[in-house]
PDB file with one MODEL, atoms N, CA, C and O in Angstrom:
MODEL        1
ATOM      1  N   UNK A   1     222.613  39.914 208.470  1.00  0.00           N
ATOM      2  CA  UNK A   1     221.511  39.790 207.546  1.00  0.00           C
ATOM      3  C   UNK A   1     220.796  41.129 207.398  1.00  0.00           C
ATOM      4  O   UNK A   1     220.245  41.295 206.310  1.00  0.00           O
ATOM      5  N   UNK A   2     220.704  42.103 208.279  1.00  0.00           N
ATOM      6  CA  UNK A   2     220.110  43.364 208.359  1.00  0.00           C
ATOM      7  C   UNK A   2     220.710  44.283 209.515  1.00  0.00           C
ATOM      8  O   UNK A   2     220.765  43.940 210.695  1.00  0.00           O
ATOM      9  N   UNK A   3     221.170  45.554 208.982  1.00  0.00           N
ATOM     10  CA  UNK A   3     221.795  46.480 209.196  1.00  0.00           C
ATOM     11  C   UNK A   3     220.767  47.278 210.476  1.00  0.00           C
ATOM     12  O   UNK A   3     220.931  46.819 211.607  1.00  0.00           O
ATOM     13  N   UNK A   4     220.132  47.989 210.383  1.00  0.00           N
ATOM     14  CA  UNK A   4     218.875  48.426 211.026  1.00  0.00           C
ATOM     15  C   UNK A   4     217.424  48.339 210.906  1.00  0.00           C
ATOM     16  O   UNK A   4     217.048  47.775 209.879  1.00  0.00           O
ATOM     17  N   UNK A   5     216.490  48.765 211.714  1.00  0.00           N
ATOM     18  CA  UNK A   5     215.905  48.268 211.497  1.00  0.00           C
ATOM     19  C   UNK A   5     214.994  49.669 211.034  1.00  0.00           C
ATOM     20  O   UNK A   5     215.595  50.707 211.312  1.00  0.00           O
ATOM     21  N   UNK A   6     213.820  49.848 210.461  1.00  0.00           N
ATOM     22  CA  UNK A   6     213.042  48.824 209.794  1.00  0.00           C
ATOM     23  C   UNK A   6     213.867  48.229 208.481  1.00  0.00           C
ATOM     24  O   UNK A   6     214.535  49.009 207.802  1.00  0.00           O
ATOM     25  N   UNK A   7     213.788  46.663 208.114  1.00  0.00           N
ATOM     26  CA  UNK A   7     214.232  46.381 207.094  1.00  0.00           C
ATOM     27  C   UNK A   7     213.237  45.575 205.964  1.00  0.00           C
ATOM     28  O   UNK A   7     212.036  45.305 205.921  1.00  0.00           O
ATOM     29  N   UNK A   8     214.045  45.416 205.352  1.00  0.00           N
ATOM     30  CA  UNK A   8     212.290  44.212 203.904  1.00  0.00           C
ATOM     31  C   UNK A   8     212.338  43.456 204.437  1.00  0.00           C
ATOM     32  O   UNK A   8     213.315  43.017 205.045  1.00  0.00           O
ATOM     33  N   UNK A   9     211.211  43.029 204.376  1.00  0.00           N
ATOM     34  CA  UNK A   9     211.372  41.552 204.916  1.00  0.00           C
ATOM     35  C   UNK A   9     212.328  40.574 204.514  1.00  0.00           C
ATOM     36  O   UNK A   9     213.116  40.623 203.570  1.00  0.00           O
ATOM     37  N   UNK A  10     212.144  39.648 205.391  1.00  0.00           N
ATOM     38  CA  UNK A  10     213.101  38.184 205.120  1.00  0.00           C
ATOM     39  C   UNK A  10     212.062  37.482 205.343  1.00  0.00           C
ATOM     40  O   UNK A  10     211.198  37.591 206.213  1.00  0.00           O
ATOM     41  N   UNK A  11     212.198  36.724 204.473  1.00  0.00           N
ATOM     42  CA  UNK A  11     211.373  35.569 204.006  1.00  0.00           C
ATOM     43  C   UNK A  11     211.939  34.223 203.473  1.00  0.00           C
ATOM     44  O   UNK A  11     212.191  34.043 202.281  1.00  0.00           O
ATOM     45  N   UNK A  12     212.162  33.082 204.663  1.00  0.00           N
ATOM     46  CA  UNK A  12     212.530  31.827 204.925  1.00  0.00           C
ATOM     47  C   UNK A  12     212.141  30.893 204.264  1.00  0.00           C
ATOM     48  O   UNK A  12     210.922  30.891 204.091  1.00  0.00           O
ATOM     49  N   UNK A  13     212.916  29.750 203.632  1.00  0.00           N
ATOM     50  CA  UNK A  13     211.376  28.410 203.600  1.00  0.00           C
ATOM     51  C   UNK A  13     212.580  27.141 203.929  1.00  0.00           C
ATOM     52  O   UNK A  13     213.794  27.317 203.832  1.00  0.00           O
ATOM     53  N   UNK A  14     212.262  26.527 204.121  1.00  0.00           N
ATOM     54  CA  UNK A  14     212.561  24.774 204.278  1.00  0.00           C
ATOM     55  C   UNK A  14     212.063  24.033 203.682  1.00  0.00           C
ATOM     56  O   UNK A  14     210.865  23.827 203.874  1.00  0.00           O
ATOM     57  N   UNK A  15     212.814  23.280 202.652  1.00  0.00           N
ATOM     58  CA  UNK A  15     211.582  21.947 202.078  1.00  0.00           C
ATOM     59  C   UNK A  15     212.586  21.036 202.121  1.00  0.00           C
ATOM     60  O   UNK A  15     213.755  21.423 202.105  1.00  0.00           O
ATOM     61  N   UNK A  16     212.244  19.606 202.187  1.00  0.00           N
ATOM     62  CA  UNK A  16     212.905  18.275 202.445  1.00  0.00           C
ATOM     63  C   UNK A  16     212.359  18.014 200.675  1.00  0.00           C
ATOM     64  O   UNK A  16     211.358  18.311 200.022  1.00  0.00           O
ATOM     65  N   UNK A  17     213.998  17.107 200.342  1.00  0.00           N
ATOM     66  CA  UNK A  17     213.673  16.577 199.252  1.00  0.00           C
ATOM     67  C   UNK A  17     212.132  15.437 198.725  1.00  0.00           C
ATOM     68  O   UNK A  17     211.547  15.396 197.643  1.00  0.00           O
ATOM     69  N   UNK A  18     211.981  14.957 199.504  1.00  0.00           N
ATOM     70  CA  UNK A  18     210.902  14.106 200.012  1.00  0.00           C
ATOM     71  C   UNK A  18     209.033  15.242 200.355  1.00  0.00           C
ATOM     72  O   UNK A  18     207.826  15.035 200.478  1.00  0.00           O
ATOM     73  N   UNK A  19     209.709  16.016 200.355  1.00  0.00           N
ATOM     74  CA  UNK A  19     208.477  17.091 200.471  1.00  0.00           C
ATOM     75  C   UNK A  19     207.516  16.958 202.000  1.00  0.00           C
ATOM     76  O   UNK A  19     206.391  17.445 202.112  1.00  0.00           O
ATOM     77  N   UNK A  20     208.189  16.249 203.029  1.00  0.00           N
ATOM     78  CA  UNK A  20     207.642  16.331 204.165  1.00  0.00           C
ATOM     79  C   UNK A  20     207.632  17.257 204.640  1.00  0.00           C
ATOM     80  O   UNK A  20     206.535  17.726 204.946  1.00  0.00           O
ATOM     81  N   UNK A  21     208.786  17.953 204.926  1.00  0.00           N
ATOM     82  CA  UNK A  21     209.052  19.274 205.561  1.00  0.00           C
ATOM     83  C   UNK A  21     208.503  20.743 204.544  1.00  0.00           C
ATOM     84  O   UNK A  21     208.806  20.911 203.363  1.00  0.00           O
ATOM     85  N   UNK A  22     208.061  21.223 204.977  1.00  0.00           N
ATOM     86  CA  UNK A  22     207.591  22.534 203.438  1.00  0.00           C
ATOM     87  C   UNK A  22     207.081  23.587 204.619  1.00  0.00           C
ATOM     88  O   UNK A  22     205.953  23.643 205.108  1.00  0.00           O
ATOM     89  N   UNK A  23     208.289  24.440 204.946  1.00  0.00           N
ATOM     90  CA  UNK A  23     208.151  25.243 206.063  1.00  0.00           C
ATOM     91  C   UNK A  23     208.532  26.944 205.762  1.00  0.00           C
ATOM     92  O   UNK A  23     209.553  27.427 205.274  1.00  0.00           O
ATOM     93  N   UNK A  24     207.471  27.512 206.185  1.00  0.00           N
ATOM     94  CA  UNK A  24     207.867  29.343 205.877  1.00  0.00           C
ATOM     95  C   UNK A  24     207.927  29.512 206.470  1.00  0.00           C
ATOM     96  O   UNK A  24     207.523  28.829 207.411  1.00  0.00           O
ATOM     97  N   UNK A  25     208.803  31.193 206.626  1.00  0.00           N
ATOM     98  CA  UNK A  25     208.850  32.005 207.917  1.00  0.00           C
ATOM     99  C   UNK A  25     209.561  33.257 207.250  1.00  0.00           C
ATOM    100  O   UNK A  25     210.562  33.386 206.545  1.00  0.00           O
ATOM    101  N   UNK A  26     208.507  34.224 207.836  1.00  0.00           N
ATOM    102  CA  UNK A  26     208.675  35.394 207.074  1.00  0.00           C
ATOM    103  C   UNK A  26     208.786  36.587 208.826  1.00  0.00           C
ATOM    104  O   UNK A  26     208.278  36.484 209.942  1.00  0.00           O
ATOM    105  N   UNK A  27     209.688  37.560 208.190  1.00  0.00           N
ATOM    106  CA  UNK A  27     210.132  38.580 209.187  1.00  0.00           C
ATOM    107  C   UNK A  27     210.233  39.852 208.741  1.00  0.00           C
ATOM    108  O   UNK A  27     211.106  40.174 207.936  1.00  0.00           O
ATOM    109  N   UNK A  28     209.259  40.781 209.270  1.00  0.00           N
ATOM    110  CA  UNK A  28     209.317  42.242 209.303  1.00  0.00           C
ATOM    111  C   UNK A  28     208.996  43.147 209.978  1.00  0.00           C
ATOM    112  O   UNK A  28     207.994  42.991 210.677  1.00  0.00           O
ATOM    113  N   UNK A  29     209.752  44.481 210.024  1.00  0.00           N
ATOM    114  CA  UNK A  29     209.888  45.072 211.024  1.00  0.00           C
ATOM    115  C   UNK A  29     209.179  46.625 210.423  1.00  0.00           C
ATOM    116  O   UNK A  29     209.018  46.908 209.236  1.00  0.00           O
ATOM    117  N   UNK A  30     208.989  47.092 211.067  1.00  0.00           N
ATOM    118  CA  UNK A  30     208.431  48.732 210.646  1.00  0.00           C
ATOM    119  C   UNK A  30     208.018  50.229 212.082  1.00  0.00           C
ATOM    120  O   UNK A  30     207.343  50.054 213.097  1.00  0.00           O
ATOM    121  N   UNK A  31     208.344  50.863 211.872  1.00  0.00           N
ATOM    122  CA  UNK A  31     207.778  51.821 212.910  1.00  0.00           C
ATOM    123  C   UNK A  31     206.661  52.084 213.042  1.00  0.00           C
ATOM    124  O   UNK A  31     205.955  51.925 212.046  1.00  0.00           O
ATOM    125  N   UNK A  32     206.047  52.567 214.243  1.00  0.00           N
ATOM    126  CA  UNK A  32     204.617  52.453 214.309  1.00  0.00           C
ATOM    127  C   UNK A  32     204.698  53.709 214.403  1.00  0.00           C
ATOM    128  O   UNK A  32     205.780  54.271 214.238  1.00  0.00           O
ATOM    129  N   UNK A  33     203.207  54.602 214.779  1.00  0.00           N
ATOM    130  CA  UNK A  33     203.088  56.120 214.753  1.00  0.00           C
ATOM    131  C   UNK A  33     203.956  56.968 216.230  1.00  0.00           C
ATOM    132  O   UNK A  33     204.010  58.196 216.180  1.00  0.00           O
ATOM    133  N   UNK A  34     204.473  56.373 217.243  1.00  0.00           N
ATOM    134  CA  UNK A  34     204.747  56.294 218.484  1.00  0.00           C
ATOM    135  C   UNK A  34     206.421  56.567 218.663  1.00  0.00           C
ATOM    136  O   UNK A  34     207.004  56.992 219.661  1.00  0.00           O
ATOM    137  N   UNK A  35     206.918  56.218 217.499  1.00  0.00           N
ATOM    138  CA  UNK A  35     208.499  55.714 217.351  1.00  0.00           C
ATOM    139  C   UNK A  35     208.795  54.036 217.863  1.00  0.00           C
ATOM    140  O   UNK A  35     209.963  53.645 217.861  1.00  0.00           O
ATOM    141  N   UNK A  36     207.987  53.353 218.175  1.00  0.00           N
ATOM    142  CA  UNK A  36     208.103  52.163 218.841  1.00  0.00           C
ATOM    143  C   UNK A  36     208.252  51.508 217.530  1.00  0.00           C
ATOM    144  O   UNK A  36     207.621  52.098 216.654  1.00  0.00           O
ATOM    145  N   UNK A  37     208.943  50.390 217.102  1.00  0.00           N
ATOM    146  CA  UNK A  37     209.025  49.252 216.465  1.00  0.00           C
ATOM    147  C   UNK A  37     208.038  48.203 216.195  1.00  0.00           C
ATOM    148  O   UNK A  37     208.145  47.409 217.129  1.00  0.00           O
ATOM    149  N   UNK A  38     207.244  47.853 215.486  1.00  0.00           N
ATOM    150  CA  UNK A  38     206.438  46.740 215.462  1.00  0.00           C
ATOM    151  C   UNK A  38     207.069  45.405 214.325  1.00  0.00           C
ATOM    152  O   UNK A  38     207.047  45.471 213.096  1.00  0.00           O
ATOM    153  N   UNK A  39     207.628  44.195 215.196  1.00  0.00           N
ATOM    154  CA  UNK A  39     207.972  43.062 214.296  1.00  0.00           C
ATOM    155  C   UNK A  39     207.055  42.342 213.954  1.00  0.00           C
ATOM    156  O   UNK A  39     206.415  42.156 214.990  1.00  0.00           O
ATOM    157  N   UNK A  40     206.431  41.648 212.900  1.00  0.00           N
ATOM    158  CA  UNK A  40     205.506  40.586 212.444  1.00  0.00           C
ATOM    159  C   UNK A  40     205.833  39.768 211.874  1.00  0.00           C
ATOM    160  O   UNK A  40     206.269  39.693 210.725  1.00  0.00           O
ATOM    161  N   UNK A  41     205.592  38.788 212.904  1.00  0.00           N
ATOM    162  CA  UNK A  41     206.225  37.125 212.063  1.00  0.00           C
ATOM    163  C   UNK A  41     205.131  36.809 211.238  1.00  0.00           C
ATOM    164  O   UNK A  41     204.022  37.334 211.336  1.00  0.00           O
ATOM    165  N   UNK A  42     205.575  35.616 210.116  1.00  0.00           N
ATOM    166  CA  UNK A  42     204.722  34.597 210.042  1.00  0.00           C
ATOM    167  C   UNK A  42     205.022  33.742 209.409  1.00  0.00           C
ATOM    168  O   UNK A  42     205.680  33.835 208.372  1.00  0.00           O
ATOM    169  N   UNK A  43     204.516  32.529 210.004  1.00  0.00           N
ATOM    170  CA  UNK A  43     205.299  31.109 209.599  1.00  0.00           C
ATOM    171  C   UNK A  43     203.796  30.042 209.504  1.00  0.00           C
ATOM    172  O   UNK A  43     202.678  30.423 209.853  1.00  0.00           O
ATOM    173  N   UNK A  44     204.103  28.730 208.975  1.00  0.00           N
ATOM    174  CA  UNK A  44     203.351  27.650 209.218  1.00  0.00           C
ATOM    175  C   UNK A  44     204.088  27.314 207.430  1.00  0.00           C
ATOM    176  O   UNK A  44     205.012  27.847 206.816  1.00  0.00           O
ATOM    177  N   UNK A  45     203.058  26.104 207.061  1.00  0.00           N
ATOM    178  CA  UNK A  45     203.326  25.096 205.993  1.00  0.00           C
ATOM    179  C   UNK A  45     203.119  25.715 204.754  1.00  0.00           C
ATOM    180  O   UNK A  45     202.300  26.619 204.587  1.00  0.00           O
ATOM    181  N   UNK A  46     203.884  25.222 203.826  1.00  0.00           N
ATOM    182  CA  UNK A  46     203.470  26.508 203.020  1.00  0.00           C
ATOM    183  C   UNK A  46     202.443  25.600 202.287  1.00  0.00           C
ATOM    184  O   UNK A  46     202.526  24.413 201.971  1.00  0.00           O
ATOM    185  N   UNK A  47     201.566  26.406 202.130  1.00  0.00           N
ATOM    186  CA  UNK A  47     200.465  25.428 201.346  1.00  0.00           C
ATOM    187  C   UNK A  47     199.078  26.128 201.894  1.00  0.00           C
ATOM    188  O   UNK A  47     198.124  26.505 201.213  1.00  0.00           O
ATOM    189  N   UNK A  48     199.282  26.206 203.627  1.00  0.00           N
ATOM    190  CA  UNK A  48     198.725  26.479 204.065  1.00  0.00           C
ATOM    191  C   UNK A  48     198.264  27.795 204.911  1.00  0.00           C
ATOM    192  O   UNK A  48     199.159  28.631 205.040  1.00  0.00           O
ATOM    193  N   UNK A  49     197.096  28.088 205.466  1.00  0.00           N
ATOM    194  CA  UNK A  49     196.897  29.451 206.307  1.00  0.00           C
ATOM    195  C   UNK A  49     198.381  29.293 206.877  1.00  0.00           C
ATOM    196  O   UNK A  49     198.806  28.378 207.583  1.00  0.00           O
ATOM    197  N   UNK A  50     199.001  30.311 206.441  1.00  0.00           N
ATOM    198  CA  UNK A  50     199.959  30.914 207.905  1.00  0.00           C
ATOM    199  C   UNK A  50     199.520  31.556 209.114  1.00  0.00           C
ATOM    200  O   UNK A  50     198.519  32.267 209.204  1.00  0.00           O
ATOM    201  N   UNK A  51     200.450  31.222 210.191  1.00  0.00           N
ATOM    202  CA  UNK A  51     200.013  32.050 211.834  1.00  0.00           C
ATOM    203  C   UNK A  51     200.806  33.323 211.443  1.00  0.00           C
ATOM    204  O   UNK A  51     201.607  33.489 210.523  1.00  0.00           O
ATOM    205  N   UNK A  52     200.351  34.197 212.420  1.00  0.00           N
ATOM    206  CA  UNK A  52     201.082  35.582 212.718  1.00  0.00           C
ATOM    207  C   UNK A  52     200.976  36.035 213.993  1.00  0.00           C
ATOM    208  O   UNK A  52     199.987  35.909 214.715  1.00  0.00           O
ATOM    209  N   UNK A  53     202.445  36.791 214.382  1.00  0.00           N
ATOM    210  CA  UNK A  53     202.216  37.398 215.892  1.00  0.00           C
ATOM    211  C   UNK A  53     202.771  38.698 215.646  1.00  0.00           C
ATOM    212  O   UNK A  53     203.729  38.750 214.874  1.00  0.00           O
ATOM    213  N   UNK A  54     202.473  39.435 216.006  1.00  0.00           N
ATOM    214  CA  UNK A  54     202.868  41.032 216.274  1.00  0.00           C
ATOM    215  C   UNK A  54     203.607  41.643 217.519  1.00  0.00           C
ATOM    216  O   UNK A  54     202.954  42.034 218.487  1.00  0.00           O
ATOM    217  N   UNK A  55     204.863  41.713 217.484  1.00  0.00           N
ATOM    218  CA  UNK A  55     205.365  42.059 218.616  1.00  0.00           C
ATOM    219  C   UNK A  55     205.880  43.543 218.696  1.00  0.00           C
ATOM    220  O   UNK A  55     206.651  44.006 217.855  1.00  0.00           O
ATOM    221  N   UNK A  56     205.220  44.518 220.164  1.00  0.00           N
ATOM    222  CA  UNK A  56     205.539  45.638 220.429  1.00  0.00           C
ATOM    223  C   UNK A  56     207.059  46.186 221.011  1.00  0.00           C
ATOM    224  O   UNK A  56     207.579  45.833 222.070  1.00  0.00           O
ATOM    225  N   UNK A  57     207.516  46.978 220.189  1.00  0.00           N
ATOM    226  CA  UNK A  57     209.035  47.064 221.643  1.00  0.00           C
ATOM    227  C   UNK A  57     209.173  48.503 221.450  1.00  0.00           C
ATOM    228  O   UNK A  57     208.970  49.096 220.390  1.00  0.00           O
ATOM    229  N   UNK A  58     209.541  49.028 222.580  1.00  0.00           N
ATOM    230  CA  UNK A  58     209.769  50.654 222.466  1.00  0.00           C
ATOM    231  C   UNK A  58     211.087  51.090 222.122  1.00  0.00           C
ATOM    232  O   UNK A  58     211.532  52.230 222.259  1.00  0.00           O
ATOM    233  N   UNK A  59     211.641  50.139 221.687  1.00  0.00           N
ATOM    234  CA  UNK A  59     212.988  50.908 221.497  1.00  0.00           C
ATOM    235  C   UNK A  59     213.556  49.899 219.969  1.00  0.00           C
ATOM    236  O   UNK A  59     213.197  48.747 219.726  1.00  0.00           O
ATOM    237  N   UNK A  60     214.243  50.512 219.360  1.00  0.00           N
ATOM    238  CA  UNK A  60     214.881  49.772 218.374  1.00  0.00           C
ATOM    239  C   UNK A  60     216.008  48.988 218.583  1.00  0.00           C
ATOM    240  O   UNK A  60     216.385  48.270 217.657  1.00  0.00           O
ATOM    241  N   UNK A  61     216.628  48.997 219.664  1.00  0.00           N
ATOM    242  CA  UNK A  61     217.633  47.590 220.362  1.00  0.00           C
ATOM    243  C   UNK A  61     216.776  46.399 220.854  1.00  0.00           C
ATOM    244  O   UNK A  61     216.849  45.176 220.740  1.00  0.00           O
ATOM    245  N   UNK A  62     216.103  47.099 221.330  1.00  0.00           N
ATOM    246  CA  UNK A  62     214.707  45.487 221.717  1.00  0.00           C
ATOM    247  C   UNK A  62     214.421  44.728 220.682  1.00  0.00           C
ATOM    248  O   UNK A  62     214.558  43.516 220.515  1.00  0.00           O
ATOM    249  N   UNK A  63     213.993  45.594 219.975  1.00  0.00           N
ATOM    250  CA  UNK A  63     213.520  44.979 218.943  1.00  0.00           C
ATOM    251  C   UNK A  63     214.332  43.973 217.724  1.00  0.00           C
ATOM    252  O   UNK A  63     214.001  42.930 217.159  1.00  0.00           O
ATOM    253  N   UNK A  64     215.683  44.958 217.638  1.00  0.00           N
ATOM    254  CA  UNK A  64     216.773  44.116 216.950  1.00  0.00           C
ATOM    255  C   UNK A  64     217.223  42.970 217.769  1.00  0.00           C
ATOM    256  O   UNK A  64     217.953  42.314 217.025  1.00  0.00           O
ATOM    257  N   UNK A  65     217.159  42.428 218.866  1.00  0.00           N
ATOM    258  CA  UNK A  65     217.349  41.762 219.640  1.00  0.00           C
ATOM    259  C   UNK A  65     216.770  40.260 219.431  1.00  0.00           C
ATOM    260  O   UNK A  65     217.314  39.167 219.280  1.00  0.00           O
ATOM    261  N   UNK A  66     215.103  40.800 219.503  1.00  0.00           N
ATOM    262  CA  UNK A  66     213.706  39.801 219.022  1.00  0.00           C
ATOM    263  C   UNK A  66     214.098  39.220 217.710  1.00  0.00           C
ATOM    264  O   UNK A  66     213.744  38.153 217.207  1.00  0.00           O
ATOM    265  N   UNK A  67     214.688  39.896 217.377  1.00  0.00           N
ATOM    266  CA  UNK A  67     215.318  39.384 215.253  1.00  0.00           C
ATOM    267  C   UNK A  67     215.890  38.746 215.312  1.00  0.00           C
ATOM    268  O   UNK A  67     215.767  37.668 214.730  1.00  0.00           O
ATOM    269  N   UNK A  68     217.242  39.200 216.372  1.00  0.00           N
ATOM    270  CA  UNK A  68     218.305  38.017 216.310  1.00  0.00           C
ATOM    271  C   UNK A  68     218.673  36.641 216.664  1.00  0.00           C
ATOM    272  O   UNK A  68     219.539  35.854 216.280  1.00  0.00           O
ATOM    273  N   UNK A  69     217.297  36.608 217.912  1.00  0.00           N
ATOM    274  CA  UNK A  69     216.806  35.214 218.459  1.00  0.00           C
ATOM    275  C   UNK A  69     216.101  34.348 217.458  1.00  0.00           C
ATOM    276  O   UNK A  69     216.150  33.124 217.335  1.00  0.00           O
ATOM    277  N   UNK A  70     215.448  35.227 216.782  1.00  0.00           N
ATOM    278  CA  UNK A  70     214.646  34.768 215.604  1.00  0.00           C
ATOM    279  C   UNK A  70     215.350  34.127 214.592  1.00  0.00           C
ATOM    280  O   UNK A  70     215.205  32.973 214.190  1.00  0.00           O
ATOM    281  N   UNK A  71     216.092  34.945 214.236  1.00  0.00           N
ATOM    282  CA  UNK A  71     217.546  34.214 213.175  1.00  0.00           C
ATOM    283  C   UNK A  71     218.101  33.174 213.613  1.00  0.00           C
ATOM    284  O   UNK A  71     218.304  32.229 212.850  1.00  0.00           O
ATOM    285  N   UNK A  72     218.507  33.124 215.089  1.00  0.00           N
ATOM    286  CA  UNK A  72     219.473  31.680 215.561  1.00  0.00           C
ATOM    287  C   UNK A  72     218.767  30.800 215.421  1.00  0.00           C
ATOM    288  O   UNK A  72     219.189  29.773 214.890  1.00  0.00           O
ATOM    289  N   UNK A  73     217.547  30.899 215.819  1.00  0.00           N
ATOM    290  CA  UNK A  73     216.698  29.912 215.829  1.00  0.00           C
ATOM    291  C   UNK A  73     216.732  29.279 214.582  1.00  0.00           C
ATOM    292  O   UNK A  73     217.177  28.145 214.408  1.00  0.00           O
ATOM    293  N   UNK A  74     216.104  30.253 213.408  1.00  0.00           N
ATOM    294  CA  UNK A  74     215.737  29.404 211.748  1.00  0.00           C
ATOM    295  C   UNK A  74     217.623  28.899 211.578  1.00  0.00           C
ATOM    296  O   UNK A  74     217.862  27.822 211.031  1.00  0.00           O
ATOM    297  N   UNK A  75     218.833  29.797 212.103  1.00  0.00           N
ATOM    298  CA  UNK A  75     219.946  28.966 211.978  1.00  0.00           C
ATOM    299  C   UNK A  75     220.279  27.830 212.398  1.00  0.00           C
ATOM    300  O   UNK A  75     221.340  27.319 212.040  1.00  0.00           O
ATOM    301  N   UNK A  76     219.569  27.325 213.103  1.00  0.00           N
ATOM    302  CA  UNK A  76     219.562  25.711 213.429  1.00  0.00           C
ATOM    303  C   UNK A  76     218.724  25.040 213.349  1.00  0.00           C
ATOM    304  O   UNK A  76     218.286  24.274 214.208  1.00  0.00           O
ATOM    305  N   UNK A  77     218.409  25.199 212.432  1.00  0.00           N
ATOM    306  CA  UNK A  77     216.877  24.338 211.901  1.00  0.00           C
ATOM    307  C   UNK A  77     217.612  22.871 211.180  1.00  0.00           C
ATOM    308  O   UNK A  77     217.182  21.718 211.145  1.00  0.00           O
ATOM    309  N   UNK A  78     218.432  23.258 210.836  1.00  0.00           N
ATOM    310  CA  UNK A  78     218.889  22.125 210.182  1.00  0.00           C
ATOM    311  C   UNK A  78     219.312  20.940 211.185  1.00  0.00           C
ATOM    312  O   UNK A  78     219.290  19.778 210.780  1.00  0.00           O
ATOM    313  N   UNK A  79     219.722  21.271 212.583  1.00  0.00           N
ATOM    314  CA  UNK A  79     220.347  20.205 213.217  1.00  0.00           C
ATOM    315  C   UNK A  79     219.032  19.810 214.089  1.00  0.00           C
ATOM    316  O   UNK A  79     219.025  18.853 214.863  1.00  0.00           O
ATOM    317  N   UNK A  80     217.502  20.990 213.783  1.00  0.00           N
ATOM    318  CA  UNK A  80     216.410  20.440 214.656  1.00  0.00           C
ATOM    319  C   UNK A  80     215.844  19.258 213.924  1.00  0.00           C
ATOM    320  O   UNK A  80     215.737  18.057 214.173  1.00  0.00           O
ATOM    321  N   UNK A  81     215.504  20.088 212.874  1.00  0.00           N
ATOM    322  CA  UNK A  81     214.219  18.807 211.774  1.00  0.00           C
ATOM    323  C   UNK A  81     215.203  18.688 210.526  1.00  0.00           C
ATOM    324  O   UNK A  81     214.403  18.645 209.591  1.00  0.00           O
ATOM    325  N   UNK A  82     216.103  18.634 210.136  1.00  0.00           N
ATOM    326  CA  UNK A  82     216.945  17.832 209.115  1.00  0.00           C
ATOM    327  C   UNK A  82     217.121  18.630 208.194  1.00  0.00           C
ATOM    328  O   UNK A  82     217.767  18.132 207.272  1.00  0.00           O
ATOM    329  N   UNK A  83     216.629  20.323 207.949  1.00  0.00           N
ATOM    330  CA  UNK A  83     216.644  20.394 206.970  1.00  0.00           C
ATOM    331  C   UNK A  83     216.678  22.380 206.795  1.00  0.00           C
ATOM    332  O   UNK A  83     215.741  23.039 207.247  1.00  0.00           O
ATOM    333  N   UNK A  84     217.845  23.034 206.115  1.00  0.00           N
ATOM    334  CA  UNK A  84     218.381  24.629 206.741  1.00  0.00           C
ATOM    335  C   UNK A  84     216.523  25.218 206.020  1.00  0.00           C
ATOM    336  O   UNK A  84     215.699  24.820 205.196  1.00  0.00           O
ATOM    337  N   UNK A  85     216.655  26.080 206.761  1.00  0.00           N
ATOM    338  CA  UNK A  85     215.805  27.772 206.265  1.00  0.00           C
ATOM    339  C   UNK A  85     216.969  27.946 205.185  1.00  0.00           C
ATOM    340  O   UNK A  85     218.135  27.621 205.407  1.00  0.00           O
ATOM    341  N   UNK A  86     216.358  28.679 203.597  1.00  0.00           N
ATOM    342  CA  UNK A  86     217.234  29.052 202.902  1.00  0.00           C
ATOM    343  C   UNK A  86     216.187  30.287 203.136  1.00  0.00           C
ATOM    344  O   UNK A  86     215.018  30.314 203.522  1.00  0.00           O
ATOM    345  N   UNK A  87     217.414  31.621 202.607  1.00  0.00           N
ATOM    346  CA  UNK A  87     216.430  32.713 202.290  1.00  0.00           C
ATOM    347  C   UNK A  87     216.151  32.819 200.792  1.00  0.00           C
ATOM    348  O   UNK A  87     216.967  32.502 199.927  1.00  0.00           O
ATOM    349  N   UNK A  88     214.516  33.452 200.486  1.00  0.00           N
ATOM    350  CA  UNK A  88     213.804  33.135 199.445  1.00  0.00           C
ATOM    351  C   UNK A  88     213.620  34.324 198.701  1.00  0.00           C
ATOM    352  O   UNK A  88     212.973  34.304 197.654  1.00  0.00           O
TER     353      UNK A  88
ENDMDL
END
C-alpha cells in the first residue's frame, strides 16, 4: 500500500449496508524536525468528533512497522464486525 515513508495519507471507511457500522480511519506519516517519524491516526464514526493519537519513532523501520500492524488490523475488519475498510 506504501512504498516509504512519509506517504499521503490513507484514508479508510467501513459502512454496513444497513448504516450501523459507519467507520473511519485515517493514516499519516511525516518527519519531524529531528529526522524521527511522526504517525497520526484517526478514526471514530464518521459523523462524528474523531479520536487521534500521535506516535513518536526514531527511526523509519519502526515506524513502517506501526503501519503495518495498522493495516492488518483494518485487513480484518471484515471477519471482526462484518464489514472490509475500503480505501477512500
Amino acid at each position: 500500500m506504501f512504498a516509504t515513508l512519509p506517504f499521503e495519507p490513507l484514508v479508510f471507511r467501513a459502512i454496513s449496508r444497513d448504516g450501523r457500522i459507519a467507520r473511519h480511519y485515517e493514516i499519516e506519516a511525516a518527519y519531524d524536525l529531528f529526522g524521527g517519524v511522526i504517525v497520526e491516526t484517526r478514526w471514530g464514526r464518521i459523523g462524528q468528533r474523531y479520536r487521534e493519537c500521535q506516535r513518536f519513532f526514531a527511526s523509519e523501520e519502526e515506524a513502517a512497522s506501526y503501519v503495518r500492524a495498522i493495516l492488518d488490523r483494518r485487513a480484518s475488519a471484515e471477519r471482526r464486525i462484518g464489514v472490509p475498510y475500503r480505501v477512500f
